[in-house]
N, C-alpha and C positions, 0 to 999 in steps of 0.2 A: 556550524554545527549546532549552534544553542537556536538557531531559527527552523533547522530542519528536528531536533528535540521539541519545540514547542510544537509546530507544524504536527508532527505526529503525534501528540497530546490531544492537540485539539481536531483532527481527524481520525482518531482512531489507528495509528499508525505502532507499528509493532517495536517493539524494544532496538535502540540503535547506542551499540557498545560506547561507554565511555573509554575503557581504554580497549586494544585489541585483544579477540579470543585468546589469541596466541601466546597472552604477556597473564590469563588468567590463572596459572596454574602457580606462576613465581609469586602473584598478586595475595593469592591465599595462602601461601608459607610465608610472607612475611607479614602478613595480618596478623596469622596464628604466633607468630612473635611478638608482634607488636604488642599483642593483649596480652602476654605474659609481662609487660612491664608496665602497661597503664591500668591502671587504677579503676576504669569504665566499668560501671554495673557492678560494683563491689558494694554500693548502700545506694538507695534511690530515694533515701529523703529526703525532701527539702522543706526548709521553712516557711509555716503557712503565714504569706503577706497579705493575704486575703483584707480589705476594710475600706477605712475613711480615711482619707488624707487630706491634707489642708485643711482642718476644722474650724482653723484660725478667721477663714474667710467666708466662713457659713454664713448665709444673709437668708433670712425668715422667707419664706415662699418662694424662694430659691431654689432649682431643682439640682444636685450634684450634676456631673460629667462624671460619664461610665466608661472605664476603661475595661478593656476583657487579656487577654494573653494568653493565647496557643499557640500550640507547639510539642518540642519535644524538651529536654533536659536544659538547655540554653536557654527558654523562653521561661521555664518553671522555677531555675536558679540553683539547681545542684552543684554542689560544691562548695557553696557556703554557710555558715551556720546559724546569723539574724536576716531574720524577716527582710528588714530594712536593707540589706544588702542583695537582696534579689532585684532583676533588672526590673521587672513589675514594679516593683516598692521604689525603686528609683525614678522611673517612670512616670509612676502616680506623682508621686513630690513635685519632681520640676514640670508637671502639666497644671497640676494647683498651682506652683507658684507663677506661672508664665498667665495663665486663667484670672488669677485672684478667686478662686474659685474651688468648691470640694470636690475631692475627685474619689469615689468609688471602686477598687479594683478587683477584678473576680482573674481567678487564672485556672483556665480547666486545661494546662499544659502540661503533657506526662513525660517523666523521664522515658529512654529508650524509642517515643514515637519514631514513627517514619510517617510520612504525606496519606499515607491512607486510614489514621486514627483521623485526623482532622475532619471525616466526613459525622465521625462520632462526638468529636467535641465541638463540630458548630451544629448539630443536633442536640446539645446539651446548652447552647448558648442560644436557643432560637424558640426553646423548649414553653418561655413566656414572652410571648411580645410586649407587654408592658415593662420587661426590663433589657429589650434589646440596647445595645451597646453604642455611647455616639461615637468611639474607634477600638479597633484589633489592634493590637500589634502580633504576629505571626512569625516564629522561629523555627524554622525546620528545614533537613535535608541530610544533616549530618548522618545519620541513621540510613538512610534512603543510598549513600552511596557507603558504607560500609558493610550494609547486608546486600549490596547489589541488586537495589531494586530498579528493575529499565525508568529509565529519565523522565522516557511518554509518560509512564504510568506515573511516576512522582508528579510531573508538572499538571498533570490532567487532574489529580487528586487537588494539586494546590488551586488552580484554578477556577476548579469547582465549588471551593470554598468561598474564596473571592467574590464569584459570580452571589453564591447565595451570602453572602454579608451583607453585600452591595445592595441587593434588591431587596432584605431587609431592612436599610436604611442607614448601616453600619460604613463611618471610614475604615477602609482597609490599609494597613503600613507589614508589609512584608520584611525582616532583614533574612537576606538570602543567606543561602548554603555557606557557613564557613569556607577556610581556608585548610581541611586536613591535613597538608602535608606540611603543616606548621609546628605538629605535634612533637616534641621532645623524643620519646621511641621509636617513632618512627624512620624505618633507614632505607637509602635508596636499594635498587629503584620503585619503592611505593610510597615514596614521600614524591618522584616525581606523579607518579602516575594519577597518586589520591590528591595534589596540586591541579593536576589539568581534569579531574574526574568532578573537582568540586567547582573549581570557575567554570566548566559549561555547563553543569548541573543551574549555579549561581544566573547565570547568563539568562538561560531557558527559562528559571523560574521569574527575570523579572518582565521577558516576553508576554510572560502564560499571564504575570497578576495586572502588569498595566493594562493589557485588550481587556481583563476584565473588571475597572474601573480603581485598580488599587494604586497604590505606591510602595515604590520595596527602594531600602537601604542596602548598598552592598556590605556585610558586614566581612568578608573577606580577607580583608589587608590589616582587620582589628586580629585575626590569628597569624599577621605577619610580620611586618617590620619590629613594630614594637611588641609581641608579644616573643621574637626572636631573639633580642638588645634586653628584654627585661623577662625570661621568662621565668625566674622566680617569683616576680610579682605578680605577672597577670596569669600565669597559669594557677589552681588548687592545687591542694595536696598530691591529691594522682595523677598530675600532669597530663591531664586533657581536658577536664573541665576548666572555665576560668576561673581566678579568685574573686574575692571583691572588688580590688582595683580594677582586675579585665573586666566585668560586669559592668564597672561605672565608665568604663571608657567603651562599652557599646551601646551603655542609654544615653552617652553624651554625643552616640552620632546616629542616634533614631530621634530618639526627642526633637530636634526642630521638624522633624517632617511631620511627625504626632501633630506638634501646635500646630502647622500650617495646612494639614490637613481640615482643620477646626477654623481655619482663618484667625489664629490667632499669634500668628509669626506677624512681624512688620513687613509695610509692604514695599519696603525698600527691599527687603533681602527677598521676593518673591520676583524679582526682573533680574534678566540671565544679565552676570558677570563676566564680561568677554575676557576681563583679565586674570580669572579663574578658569578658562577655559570652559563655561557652560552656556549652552545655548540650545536650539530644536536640533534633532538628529533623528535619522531611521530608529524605528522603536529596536532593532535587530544592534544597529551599532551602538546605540547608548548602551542598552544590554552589555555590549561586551565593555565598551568604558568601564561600568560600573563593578563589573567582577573582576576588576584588574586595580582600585581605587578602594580603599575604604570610605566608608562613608559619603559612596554619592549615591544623591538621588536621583529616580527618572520617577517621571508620571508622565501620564497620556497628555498629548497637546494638539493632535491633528487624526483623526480618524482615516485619512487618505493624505497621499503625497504621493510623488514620485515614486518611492521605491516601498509604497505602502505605508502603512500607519507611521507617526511620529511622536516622538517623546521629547519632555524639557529636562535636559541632564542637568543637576544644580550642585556644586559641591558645598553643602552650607558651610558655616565658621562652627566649628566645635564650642559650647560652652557649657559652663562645670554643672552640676546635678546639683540642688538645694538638697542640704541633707532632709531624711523622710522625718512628715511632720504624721502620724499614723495615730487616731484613735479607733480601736478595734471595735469593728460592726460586721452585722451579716452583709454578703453582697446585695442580697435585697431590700435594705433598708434606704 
């Protein structure tokens, strides 16, 4: 499914149901309940983490590292109330600290987006080429399957992103489509449905960004096991966003791809762990690997094979976030 989803992204292929017609009518009554209990779109603002981090490591003709962050409400950090606890601001920290180096963060990520804002906010991040970005990190989709936007059209939006980062000169790090049916109000059957609606959404999207030069994180499994076992903590108040602790435990499984994206992970951990189970795979199977897996990555590793393009699944080691080290500046500086 997530390969005939991309497939029609990238030809021009018309919307293909994530769950059946048939299941669409039960789908919107219990939506239209579910939002009677979660908290979504009740305030949409979030703390501007916007600046300088690592200051500590400023060295004279030195250029910082620019990080950027789009998206929708996940990537911008609603639902929490400091700066520093936005996944941005986490982000920035532990890429200074892993760098030794000042990292710059801009976030033009709106609450509420879906995949087709992002053709306006990487028009807002392209806007000066002297301050293109040396990586994205990229959160979206949630939106995308809750207002029923068709897959094609989500992944072709995501992809087209990618493509223009890329060719800007920008690393691209996707963490894919949550895990919806993880949410607290949510009750069957649309906790299964918004489950299997978000893993091939998850799937297709890391299809659409590795072909076009990116790397995505599944972040999936981060609205599952442990956000199931703990969800006072990792959920917010309104019980869909996450809290700080949810936040810090999804920039503790994008950050190594961040640094390695940069060549600045070891390169021990950049050779496949057979006893982690990662290795080359059809870019179509890693895909689903990874939206069934928190925190693994795929990136492109063969343009052609057997069964078509291939990817390198890697499930990195999880490590903790330096708390943010933040002297506030404009993004341009």
């Amino acid at each position: 499914m997530a390969r005939r989803i991309a497939a029609g992204a990238a030809y021009g292929g018309g919307g293909i149901g994530l769950a059946g017609a048939a299941a669409v009518g039960l789908l919107l009554a219990e939506v239209r309940m579910a939002r009677r209990h979660v908290g979504n779109g009740t305030s949409n603002h979030v703390p501007n983490a916007d600046g300088r981090y690592g200051h500590l490591y400023a060295t004279p003709g030195e250029q910082p590292l620019r990080l950027t962050m789009l998206g929708d409400s996940t990537a911008a950090g609603q639902g929490v109330h400091r700066a520093g606890q936005t996944p941005g601001a986490l982000l920035a920290s532990g890429l200074a600290a892993v760098a030794e180096r000042p990292v710059v963060l801009r976030n033009v990520a709106l609450p509420g987006a879906r995949s087709d804002d992002l053709d306006r906010q990487v028009a807002l991040i392209l806007a000066d080429p002297a301050l293109t970005p040396d990586v994205c990190v990229i959160m979206i989709g949630a939106n995308d399957v809750t207002n029923r936007m068709p897959a094609t059209r989500s992944v072709r939006h995501l992809s087209s992103a990618v493509r223009r980062l890329r060719t800007a000169g920008a690393e691209v790090v996707v963490g894919t489509c949550p895990d919806l049916g993880t949410i607290e109000p949510v009750q069957q059957p649309l906790r299964w449905l918004a489950r299997r609606a978000s893993r091939q959404l998850a799937a297709a999207q890391t299809i659409g960004a590795v072909e076009q030069g990116g790397r995505t994180v599944s972040l999936g499994d981060l609205l599952g096991p442990e956000f199931e076992a703990n969800p006072r903590e990792l959920f917010g108040p309104d019980n869909y966003h996450p809290s700080a602790e949810g936040y810090a435990t999804a920039a503790m499984a994008v950050l190594p791809t961040v640094c390695a994206t940069l060549g600045l992970w070891p390169a021990e951990e950049e050779r496949p762990d057979v006893s982690r189970r990662e290795g080359f795979l059809p870019v179509a199977r890693a895909a689903a690997e990874a939206a069934s897996e928190a925190g693994t990555e795929v990136t492109a590793a063969m343009q052609t094979g057997p069964k078509g393009p291939w990817a390198l699944l890697k499930r990195r080691r999880r490590r903790r976030v330096p708390e943010p080290d933040r002297a506030p500046v404009t993004p341009s500086s």
